[in-house]
N, C-alpha and C positions, 0 to 999 in steps of 0.2 A: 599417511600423515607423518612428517616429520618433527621431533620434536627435540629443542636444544635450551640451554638454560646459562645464564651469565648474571654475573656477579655486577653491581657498580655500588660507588662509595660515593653517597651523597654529602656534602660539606656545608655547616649553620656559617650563616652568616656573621653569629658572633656566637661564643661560647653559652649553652643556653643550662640554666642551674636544674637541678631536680634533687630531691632527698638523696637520692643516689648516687650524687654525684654531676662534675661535669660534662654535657656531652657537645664534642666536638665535628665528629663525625659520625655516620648513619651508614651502615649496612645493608644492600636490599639486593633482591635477586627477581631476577626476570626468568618465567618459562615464555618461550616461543613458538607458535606451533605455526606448521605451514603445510597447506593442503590444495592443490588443484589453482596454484598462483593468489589464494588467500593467507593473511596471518593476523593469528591469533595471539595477543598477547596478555600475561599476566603477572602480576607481583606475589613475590611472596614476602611480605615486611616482616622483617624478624629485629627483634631489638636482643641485643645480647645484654644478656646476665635480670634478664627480666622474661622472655617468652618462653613457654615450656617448652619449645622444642628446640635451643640453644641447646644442640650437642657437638659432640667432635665427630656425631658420623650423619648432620644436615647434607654438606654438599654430595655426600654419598648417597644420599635417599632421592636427592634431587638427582640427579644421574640415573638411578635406576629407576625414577619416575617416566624420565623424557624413552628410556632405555625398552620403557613398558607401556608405551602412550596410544598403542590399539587396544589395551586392557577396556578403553572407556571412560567416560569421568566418575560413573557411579562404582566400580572396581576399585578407581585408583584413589576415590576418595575414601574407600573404608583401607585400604592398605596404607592411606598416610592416617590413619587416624589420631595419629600421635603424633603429628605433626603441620597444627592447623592452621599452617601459614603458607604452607604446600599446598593446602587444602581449598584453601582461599585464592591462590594464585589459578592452579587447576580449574573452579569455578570460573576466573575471570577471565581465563586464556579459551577454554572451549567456548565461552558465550559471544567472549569479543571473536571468535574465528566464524561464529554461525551470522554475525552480526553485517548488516548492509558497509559498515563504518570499523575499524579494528575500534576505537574511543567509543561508539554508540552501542549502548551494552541495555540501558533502559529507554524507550522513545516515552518520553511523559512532555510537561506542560515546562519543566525545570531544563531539559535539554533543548527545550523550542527556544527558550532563553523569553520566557514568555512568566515566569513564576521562578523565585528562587529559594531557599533554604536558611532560616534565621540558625545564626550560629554566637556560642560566644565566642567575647575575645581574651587570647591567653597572655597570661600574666605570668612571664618564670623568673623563680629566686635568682635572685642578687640582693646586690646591697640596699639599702631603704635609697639613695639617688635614683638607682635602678631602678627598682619596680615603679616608684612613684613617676619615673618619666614615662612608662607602661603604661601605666594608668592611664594618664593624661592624654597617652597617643588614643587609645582605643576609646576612651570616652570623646573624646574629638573625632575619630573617624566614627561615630555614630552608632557604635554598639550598645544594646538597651540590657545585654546579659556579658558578664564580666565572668572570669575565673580567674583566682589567682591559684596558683601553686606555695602553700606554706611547708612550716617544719624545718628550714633550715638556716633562717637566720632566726637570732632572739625572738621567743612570743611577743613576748610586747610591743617589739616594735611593730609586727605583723598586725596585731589588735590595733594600732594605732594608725598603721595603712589603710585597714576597715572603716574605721572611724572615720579616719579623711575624707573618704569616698561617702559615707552616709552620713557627715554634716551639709554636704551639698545635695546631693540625690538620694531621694527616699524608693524602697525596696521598690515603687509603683515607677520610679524613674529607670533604675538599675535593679537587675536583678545578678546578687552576687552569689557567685559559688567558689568554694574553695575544695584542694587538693591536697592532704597529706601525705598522699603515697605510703602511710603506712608509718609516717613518723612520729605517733604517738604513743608511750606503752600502756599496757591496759591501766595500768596503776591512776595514770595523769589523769588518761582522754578524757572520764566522765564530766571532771573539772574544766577541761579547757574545752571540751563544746557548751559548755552553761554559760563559759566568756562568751564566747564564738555567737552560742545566739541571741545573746544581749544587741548585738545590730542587726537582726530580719536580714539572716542568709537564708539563699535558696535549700541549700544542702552544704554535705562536705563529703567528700570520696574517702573513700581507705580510709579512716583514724588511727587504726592499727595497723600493725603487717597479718596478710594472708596466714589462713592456717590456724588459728585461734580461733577456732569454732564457739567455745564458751563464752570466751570472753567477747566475742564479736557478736554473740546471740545477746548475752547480758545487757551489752552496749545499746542497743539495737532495740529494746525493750524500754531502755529508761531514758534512751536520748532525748535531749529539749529539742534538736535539729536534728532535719533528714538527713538519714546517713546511705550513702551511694555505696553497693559494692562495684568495685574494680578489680582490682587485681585478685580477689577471691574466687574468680571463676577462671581465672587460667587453670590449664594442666588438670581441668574437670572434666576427663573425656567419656567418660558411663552418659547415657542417658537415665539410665536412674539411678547414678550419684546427685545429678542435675537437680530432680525435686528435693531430693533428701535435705543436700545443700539449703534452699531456699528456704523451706521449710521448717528446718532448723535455726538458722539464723533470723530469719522477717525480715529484711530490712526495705526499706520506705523505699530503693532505688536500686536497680541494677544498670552496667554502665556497657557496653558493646561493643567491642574493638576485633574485627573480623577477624582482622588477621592474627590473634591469640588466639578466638574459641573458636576455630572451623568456618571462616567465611560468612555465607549467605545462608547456610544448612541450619548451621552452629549457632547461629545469631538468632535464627526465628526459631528455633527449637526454645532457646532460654527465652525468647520474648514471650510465646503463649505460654511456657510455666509460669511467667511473671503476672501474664494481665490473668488468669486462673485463681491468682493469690492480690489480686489488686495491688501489684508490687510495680511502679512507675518504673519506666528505663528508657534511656536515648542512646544515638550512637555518636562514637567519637572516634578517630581515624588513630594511628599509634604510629607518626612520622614517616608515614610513608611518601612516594615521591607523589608528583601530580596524576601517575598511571593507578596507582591506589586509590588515592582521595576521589580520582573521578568515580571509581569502580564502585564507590564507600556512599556517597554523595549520590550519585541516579539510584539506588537501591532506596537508600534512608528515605530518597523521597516518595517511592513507591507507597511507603508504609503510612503515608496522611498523618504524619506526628507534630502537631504544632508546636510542640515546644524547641527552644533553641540546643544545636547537635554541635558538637562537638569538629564541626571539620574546618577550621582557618588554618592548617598547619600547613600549605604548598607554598609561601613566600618567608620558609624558616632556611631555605638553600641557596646556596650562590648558583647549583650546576644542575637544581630542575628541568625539569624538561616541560618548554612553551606550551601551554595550553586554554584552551577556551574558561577554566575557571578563573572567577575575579571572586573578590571581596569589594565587596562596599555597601556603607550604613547599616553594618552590622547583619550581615548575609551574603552569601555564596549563592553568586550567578552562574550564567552558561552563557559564555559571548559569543556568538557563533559568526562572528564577523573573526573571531580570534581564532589561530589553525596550529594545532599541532605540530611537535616538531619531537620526533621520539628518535634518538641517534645514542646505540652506544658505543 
């Protein structure tokens, strides 16, 4: 087996806002594996200055991964263990190589193109023109769960976006979730989720930043709304950090983004400590390209989760690569009349 690994820079179609910061462009890396005139390919999505494994020696780990690729995927998956975007790529590249199809990684009812995946639709900061034409898009193209991303322009005005949206559609119409990424400090957040759920949100992600175990347990205890962790489970790579974590904190919702905690492994590992603790969780993809999202998407639907998942991010890039997913009426199909085109 031979195995090689490349870099490509995916590019947003318009500059897309987050508590963080604005992001422009998208970093992702592809393993490649190839066997007996098969190939197998995989992502590894890494978002800098947010995924634990954002170091200065990734590309180096990825090199001595491809360098080490008869080790196996169960070897090489505990030698990146600290590096769960590898980990995840690995996963996708040995399954899509064993696979009839390099793209057919799950054959379920979602790939027949026969049954699809309700998702919601994302909402990022800007300016109140902005989001509110957001809005408007995605409540017209038919999605019945909304997320917006808050924290970075004025509350108020955010509280008053909410508003808009629940003087027309009641939570039975729209079910709304919101994203702070962490942009609240312990001091406020109590205060501004009692606003928050004065209009019947689904939940909110992150209130806080990662790493405030107390304060995020306290929260999490006396919230009027469900609070989602997110980014609290990166960079938690013990399996029994994993319970400790949850068990400590409670919270109403944990959030899955593969390619930060280990993939496929990683992700059902914190799923059954969650439903063990009646702790709700979905999955949501972390901008990766179309070779992601598929990988992310025939998985999620493996797992019979009715509620709506987190994957509409493949039509956020000019220089995607074509693929059989669509969006429409609020859910991520499989067109199978539609054909790949994976070129880097």
């Amino acid at each position: 087996m031979n195995a090689t690994y490349h870099q490509y820079i995916l590019n947003f179609k318009q500059p897309s806002g987050t508590s963080r910061g604005i992001l422009r462009t998208k970093e992702t890396w592809f393993i490649v594996l190839e066997s007996e005139g098969k190939r197998g390919i995989g992502e590894c999505g890494i978002l800098r200055g947010l995924s634990a494994d954002d170091r200065p020696d990734y590309e180096q780990q990825l090199q001595w991964t491809c360098n080490n690729i008869e080790m196996g995927l169960e070897a090489l998956l505990e030698k990146n263990r600290e590096f769960p975007s590898i980990q995840f790529g690995l996963e996708m590249a040995f399954r899509s190589l064993a696979s009839t199809s390099p793209f057919l990684l799950f054959e379920t009812n979602f790939t027949k193109g026969t049954d699809a995946i309700p998702i919601n639709g994302l909402i990022w900061m800007g300016d109140e023109a902005f989001m509110k034409q957001q809005i408007g898009a995605k409540i017209e193209a038919g999605f019945g769960c909304i997320k917006m991303k808050i924290g970075a322009i004025d509350f108020d005005t955010e509280i008053s976006l909410l508003k808009s949206i629940r003087k027309e559609f009641s939570s039975k119409d729209i079910e709304l979730r919101v994203d702070a990424n962490g942009a609240f400090t312990p001091e406020e957040a109590l205060e501004k989720l009692k606003r928050l759920s004065n209009l019947d949100l689904h939940s909110i992600e992150q209130p806080i930043k990662q790493g405030q175990f107390e304060e995020m347990a306290a929260l999490c205890e006396k919230t009027p709304l469900p609070i989602a962790l997110d980014e609290e489970l990166i960079g938690v790579y013990d399996s029994k950090e994993r319970p400790k974590l949850l068990d400590k904190i409670n919270p109403q919702f944990i959030i899955l983004k593969p390619s930060f905690i280990g993939g496929y492994h990683g992700s059902e590992e914190w799923i059954n400590m969650a439903e063990e603790r009646q702790i709700g969780w979905w999955v949501t993809s972390a901008l990766e390209s179309n070779v992601g999202l598929n990988a992310i998407a025939q998985w999620t639907y493996t797992l019979d989760q009715n509620q709506p998942q987190g994957l509409g991010t493949g039509s956020l890039f000019t220089n995607n690569f074509d693929s059989p997913l669509e969006v429409k009426k609020g859910a991520l199909h499989y067109n199978n009349t539609l054909h790949w085109n994976f070129n880097l």
